[in-house]
C-alpha positions in Angstrom: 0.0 0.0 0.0 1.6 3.3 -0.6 1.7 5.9 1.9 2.4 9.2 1.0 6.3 10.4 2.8 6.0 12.4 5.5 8.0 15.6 6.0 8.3 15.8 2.2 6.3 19.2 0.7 3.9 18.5 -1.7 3.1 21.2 -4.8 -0.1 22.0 -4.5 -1.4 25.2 -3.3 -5.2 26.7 -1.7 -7.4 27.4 -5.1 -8.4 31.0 -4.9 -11.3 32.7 -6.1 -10.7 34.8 -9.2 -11.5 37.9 -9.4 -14.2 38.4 -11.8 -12.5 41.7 -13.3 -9.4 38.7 -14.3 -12.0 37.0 -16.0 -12.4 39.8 -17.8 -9.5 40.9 -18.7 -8.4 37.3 -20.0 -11.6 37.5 -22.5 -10.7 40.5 -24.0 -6.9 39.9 -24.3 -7.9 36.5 -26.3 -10.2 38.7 -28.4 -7.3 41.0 -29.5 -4.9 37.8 -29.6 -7.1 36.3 -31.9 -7.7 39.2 -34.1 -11.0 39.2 -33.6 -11.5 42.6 -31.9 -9.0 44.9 -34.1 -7.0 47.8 -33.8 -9.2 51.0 -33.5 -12.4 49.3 -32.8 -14.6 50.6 -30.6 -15.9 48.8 -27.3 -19.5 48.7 -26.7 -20.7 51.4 -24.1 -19.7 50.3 -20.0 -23.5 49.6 -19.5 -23.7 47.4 -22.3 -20.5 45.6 -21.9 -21.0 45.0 -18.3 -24.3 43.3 -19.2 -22.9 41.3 -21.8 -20.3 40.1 -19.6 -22.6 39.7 -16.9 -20.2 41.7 -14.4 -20.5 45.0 -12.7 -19.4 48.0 -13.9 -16.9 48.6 -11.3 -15.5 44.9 -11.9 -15.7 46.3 -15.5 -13.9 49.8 -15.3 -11.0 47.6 -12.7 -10.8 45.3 -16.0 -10.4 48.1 -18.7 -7.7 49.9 -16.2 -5.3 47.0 -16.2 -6.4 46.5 -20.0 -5.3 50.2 -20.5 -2.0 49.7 -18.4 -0.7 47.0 -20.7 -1.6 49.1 -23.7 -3.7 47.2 -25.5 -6.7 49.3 -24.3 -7.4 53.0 -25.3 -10.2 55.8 -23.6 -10.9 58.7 -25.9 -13.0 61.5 -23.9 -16.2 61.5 -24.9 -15.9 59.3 -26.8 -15.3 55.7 -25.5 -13.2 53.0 -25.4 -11.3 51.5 -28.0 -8.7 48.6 -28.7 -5.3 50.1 -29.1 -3.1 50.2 -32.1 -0.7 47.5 -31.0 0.1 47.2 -34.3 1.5 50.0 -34.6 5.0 49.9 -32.7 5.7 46.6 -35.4 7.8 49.0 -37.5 9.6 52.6 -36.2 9.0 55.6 -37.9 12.1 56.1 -39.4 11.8 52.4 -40.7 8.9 53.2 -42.3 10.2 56.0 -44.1 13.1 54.3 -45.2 10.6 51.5 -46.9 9.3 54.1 -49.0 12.2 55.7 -50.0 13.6 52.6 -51.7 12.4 50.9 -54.1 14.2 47.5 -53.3 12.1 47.7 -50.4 9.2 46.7 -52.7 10.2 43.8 -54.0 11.6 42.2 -50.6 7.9 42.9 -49.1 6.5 41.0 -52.3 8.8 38.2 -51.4 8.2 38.3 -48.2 4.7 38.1 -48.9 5.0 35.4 -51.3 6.6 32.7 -48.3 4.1 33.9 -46.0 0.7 34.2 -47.8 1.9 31.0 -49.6 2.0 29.1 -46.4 -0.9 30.7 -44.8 -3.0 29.5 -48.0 -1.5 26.2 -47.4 -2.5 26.0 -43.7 -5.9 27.5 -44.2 -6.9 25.1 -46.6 -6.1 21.9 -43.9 -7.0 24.1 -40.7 -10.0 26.2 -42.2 -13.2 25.9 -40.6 -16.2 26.2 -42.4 -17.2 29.5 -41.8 -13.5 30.5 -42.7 -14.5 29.4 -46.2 -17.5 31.1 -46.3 -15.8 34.0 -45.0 -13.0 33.6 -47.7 -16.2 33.2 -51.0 -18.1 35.8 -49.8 -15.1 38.3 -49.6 -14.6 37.0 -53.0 -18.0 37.0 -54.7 -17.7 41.0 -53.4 -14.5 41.1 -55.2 -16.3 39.8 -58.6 -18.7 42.8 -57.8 -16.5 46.0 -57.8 -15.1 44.7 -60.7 -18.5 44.4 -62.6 -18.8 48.2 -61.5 -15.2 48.7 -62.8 -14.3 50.3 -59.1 -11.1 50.2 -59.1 -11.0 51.5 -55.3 -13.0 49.1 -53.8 -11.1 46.2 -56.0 -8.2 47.5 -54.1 -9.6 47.2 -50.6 -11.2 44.0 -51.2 -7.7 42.5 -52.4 -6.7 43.3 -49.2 -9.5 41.8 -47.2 -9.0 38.4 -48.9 -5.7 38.1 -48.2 -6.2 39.2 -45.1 -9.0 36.2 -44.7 -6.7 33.6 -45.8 -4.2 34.7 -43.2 -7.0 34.7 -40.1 -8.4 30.9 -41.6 -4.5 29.6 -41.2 -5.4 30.2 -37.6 -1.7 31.4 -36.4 -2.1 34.5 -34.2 1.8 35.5 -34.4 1.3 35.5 -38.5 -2.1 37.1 -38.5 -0.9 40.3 -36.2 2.4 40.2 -38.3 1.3 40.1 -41.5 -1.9 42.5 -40.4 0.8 45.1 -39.6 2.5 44.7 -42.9 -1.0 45.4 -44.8 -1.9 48.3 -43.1 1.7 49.5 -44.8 0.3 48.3 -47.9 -3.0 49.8 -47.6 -1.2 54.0 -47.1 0.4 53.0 -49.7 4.1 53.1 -48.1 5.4 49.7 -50.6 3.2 50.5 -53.7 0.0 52.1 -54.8 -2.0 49.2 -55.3 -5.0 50.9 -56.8 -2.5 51.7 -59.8 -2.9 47.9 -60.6 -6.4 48.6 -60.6 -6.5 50.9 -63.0 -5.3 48.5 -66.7 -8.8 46.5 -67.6 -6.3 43.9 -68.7 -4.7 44.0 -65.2 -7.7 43.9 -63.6 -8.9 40.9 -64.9 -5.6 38.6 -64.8 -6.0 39.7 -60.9 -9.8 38.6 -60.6 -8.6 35.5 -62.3 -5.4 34.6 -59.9 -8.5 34.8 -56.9 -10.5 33.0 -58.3 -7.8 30.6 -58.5 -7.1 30.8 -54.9 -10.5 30.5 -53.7 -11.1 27.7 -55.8 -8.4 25.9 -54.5 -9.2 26.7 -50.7 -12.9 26.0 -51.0 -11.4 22.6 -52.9 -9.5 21.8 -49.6 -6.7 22.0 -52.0 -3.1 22.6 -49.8 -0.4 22.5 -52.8 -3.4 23.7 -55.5 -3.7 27.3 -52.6 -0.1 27.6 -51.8 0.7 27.5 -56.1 -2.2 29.9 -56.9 -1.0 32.4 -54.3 3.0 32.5 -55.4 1.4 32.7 -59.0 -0.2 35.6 -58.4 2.7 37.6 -56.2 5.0 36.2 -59.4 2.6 38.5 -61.5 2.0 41.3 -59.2 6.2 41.5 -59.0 6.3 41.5 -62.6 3.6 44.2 -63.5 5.5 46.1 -60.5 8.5 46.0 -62.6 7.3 46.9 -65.6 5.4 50.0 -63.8 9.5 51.0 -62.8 11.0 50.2 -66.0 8.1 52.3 -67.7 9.0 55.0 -65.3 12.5 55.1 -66.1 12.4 54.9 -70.0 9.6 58.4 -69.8 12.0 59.7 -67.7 14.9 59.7 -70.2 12.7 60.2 -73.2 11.4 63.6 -71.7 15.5 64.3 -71.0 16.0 63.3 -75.1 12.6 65.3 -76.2 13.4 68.7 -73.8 17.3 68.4 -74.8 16.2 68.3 -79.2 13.8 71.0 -78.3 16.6 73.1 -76.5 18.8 72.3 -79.7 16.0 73.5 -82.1 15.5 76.8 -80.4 
């Protein structure tokens, strides 16, 4: 029979009650963890948010306090409370200025983009829930939309958004907050203007047609067929990238040739 050795401490220690304010602050950190509330989003109202958590509001304003401490909670007067930009602080300042200044800079984030979106479109398509792929189709079929109205802007946005989706089915918070970070770059347009690819009909339509490819291959379940359709398309967005620079360029010296004969001629 065995007897437990006396003298000898054992690791176990009194259980104590947790304070329900914890409990609340552990809800809304997985929220943000899990990108579900995003940077910049507005919390309900404290009456509202204490009833849906079923706590007090003075458990609730002790929760948002500590929330606000770790800064990943913001209060704007009069005007409520709102999830941080934590993903702000992922690049300096001065980093970000230096992306924009350099062209190279561009084609790094494309391949950058093209080893993590391709693996994120491989993941999602084993780790995808259902509603991820509904998500993913519907983001999509809105896609197909914009570009029946020939909206080049909200083409743009959308593009985003389904990438975006792909990266939130692969269900890997450190990549979804990472690459998040790296699109909202995109989207003020510090690596490239991507409405500009919007603009060529011809453009436009080889990009509808890389999506679809994607989606097809997600909604098919389709791990090799998603991660292929996704480093086809960043192939073709780096080349039409290039061509927009090498366009630049050969203007640039044709208006040099055109103003220097004109300057002959006079």
């Amino acid at each position: 029979m065995f007897r437990p050795i006396s003298g000898v401490a054992m690791p176990f220690q009194k259980v104590q009650p947790e304070k329900l304010s914890t409990s609340v602050v552990r809800q809304i950190e997985l929220l943000i963890l899990r990108g579900i509330l995003r940077p910049g989003e507005r919390l309900p109202s404290e009456r509202e948010l204490s009833e849906r958590l079923g706590v007090s509001r003075p458990s609730l304003r002790d929760a948002v306090a500590e929330l606000q401490e770790r800064g990943l909670l913001a209060t704007r007067p009069g005007a409520g409370i709102y999830v941080a930009d934590v993903l702000g602080s992922a690049f300096s300042d001065a980093l970000v200025r230096l992306f924009a200044a350099h062209e190279e800079a561009v084609f790094d984030y494309i391949s950058f983009r093209r080893d993590m979106e391709g693996l994120a479109a491989e993941r999602a398509a084993r780790l995808a829930t259902d509603t991820d792929l509904r998500v993913i189709g519907t983001v999509f079929a809105r896609m197909e939309a914009a570009h029946a109205k020939r909206n080049p802007a909200d083409e743009a946005r959308l593009d985003a958004d389904f990438h975006l989706a792909i990266i939130e089915a692969s269900h890997n918070v450190i990549m979804l907050h990472m690459m998040r970070s790296m699109y909202q770059l995109l989207r003020e347009g510090v690596f490239y203007n991507r409405s500009v690819m919007f603009r060529q009909r011809t453009t436009r339509s080889d990009l509808l047609d890389q999506h679809r490819a994607i989606n097809d291959a997600l909604q098919a379940r389709d791990p090799s067929a998603a991660r292929a359709a996704v480093v086809a398309h960043l192939d073709y967005v780096e080349r039409a990238l290039s061509d927009q620079q090498r366009a630049r360029r050969n203007e640039a010296v044709a208006r040099q040739r055109f103003e220097h004969e004109q300057g002959r001629q006079a």
